[in-house]
N, C-alpha and C positions, 0 to 999 in steps of 0.2 A: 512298527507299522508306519506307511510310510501317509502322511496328511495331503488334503488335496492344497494347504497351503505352503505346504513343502515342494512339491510339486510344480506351479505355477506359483511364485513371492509377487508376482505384479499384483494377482489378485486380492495379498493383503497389504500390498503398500506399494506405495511411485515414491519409497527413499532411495536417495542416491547413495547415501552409506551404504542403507542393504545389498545394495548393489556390488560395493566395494567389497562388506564384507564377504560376499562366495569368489575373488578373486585371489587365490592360491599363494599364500606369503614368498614361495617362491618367487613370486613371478616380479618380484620388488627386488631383485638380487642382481645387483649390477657386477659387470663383470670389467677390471680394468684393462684384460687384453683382448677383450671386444670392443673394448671404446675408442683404444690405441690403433687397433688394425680398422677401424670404421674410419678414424681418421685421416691415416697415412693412404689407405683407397681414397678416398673424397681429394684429397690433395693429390695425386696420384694422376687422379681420369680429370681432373682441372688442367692442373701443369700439363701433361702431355699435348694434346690435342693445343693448349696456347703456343707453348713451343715451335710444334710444326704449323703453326699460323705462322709464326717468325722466320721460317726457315725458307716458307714455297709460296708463292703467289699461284700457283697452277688453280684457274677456274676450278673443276671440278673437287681438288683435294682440299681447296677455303670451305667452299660449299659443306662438304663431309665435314672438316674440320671445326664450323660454325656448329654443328648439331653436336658435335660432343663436345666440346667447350661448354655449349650453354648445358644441353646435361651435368657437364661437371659444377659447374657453378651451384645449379639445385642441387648437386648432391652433396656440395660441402654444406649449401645453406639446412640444408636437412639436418644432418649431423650438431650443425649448430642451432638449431632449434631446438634440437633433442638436449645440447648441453644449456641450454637459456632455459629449460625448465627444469633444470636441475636433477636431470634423468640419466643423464651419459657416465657421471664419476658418481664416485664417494663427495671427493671435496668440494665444496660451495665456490668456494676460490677458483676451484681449475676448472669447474662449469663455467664459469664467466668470461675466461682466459679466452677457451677452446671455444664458448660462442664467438665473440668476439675476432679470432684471427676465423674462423670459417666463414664466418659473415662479411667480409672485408668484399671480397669478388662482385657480390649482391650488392654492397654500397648499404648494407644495415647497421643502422645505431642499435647496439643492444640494450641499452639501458631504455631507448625509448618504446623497443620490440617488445622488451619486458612488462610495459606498462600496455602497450595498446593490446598485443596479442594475448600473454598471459596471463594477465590478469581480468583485462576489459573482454578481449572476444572468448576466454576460456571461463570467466566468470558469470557471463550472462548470454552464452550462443543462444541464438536465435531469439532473442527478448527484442521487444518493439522499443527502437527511441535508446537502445543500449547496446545492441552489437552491430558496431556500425561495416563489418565487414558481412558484405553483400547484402546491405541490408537491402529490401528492397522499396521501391516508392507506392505509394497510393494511387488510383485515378484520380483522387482530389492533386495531389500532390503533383501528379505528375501535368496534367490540365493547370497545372499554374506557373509551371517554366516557361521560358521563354522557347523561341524557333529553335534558337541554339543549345540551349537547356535538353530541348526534346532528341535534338538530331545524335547530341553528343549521348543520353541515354541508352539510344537506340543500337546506336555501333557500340557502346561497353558491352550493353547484356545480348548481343548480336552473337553468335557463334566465332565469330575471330577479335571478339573485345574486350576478352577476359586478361588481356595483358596491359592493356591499356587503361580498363577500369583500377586495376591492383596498383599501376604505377603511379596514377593521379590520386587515390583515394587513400592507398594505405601506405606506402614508400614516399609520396611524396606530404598528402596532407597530415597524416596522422604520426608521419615519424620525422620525416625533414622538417617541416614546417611549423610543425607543434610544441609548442614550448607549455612541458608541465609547471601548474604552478606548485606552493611547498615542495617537500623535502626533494624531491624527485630529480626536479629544475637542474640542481647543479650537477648529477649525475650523467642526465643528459645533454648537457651543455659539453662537457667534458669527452663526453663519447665522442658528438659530433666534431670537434674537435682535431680528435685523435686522428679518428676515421678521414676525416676530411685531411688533414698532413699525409698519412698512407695514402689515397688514393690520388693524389695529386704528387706523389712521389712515382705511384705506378705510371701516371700520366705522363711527368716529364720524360721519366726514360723509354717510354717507349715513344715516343715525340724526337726524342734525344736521335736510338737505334733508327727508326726510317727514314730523320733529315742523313744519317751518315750513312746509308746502305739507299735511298732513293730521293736524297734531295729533298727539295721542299715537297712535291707530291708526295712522298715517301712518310713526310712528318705527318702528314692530315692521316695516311691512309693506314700508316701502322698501326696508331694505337686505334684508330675504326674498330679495322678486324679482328685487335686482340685482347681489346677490351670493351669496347660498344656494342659491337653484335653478339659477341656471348650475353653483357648483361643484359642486352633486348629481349634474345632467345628465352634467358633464364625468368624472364619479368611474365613472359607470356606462358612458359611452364608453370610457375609459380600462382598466378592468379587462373589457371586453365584447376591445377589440383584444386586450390582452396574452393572454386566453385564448385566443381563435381564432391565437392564433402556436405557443401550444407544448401544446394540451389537443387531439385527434384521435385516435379509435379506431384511427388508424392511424401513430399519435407515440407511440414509448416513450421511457420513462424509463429510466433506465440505475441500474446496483448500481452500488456505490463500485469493487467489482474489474471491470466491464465498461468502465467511462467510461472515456472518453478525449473528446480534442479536437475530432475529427473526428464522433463520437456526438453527441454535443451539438452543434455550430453545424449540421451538414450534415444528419444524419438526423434531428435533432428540430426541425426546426426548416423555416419553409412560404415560398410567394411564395402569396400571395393576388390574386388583381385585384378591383377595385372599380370602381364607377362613375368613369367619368374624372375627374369635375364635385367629386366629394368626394374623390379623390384629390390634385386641383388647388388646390383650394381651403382643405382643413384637414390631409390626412393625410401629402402631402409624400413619397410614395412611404413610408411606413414599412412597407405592408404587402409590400414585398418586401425581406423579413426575413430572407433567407438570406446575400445577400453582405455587409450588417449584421452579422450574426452569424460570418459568417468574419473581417472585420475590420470594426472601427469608427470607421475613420479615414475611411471614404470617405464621401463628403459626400453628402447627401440628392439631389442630383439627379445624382449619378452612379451611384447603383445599379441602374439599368434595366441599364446600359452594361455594368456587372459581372457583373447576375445570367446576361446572354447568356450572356456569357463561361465562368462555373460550371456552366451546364446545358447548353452544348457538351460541357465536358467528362465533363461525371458527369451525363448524362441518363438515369440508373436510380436516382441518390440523391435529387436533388434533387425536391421535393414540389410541384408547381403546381397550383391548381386557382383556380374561380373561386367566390371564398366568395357563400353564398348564407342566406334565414335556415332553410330546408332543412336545408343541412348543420351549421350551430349547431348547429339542434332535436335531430340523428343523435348529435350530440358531446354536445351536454348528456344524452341520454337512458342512453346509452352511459358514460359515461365517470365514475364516481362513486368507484372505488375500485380500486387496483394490487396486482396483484402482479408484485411485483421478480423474483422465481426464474422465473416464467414469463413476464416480460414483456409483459402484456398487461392491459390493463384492463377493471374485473368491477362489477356492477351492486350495488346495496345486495343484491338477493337472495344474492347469495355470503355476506353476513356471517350472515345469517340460515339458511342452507342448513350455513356451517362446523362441523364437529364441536368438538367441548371437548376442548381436550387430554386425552391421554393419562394418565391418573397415574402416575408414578414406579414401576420396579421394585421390590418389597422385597426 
């Protein structure tokens, strides 16, 4: 006989375990000629599209050529997400390897990707004061920046400054700039490193190729177009996905005393659908982001298999919808400033509409 708490599991618990447990052992089964042909695609629709960067200056074929570049780039960098969590192989070793060379294009330290994304944004999504990706500001908060403070807010969480936000905030402060302290430290010292020698190796030679095929104009503009503007594209995909995952007038953020496990992975957190064609091809199923987010061990193409399995069971929790640039525009227009006590997100008008504190009893 089947119980009404069989039925509905929210109704006797908000565990994240439980949660795990109705996910299909199957669906933990990495496969290593899925991982291999995921890879040699992602380096595949990179290289090509760089290539014919080198080959033709023709306006229109850069232009084209610039948007699958920077697709290819997110698509390796996916790939290499998926192996930084330890979700692509078997081996721990060659998850690190393969993050590592896919993250190269993007200009990612893995070691320090490791610490900020997986464990800091995957261990406390949407937690007040803990997950500093897209966290958002306060009216108090925001009413205490400066002009510039304000203006530069404004264009991140603006509809065209999710790429902008991610390059300042997570690529630059949280992973170039950041130096973990204990054991961490040297690991990420080491990366940046590495990464920094390769990327300054890609630099030269293409610096090298354009001074000998166009001279000194040639040196500036080469590596621009075959390495600049892909990573710029890539930076603006990049922070454009992360925000449609966890920013939605109808995604809270949680106080430090509200959060818990199940808050974070389950209620803040979405399955998106997308074009097949760009799901197939660059995005690897990330945008079904919820059984991800319940655990991160399950390998990129077994998350369909899982997210069933979760929205069986908790088909009131779970968030589907099919992203559109509609629903962006709702979320970008929408979604500018928080408050935590009420849970709900408030337009720049609230900071301008809030009173001035009270002054002190005498």
């Amino acid at each position: 006989m089947t119980t009404e708490a069989a039925v509905h599991p929210r109704a006797r618990t908000q565990s994240l375990n439980d949660v795990r447990a109705i996910i299909p052992e199957s669906c933990y089964e990495r496969s290593l000629t899925r991982a291999w042909l995921a890879v040699l695609q992602a380096i595949v629709l990179y290289a090509a599209p760089v290539v014919g960067l080198a080959l033709t200056d023709t306006w229109w074929a850069v232009l084209g050529l610039w948007v699958l570049a920077g697709l290819g780039v997110a698509g390796l960098f996916v790939v290499g997400h998926d192996a930084s969590h330890g979700a692509l192989v078997d081996s721990r070793r060659l998850n690190r390897g393969l993050a590592q060379l896919c993250m190269v294009p993007s200009g990612h330290v893995e070691a320090a990707w490791d610490l900020g994304h997986n464990r800091i944004h995957h261990g406390y999504t949407t937690r007040q004061s803990f997950d500093f990706v897209w966290h958002p500001s306060t009216v108090e908060e925001y009413r205490a920046m400066g002009r510039l403070g304000r203006l530069r807010h404004r264009f991140e969480w603006s509809c065209f400054g999710s790429g902008a936000y991610f390059l300042r905030t997570v690529w630059w402060q949280k992973m170039w700039r950041f130096n973990a302290p204990g054991k961490r430290h040297d690991a990420i010292v080491r990366d940046k490193f590495t990464l920094g020698g390769v990327l300054a190796l890609m630099l030269a030679g293409t610096v090298v190729l354009g001074a000998l095929t166009g001279g000194v104009v040639g040196a500036f503009w080469v590596p621009f177009k075959m390495l600049v503007v892909p990573f710029l594209l890539f930076v603006q995909i990049i922070g454009w996905t992360v925000y449609v995952h966890h920013v939605d007038p109808d995604i809270k953020w949680w106080t430090r005393k509200e959060w818990t496990q199940f808050h974070g992975q389950m209620d803040s957190t979405t399955i998106l659908h997308i074009p097949a064609v760009l799901n197939k091809l660059w995005f690897y199923n990330i945008m079904v982001h919820v059984p991800h987010h319940v655990d991160a061990r399950i390998p990129f193409h077994q998350l369909p298999k899982a997210a069933e399995a979760i929205t069986a069971a908790y088909p009131d929790t779970v968030r589907t919808s099919r992203l559109s640039p509609g629903s962006y525009f709702r979320a970008t227009k929408a979604c500018k400033l928080y408050d935590f006590d009420a849970g709900r997100w408030l337009p720049y008008s609230a900071a301008a509409a809030a009173p001035a504190a009270a002054p002190a009893a005498g």
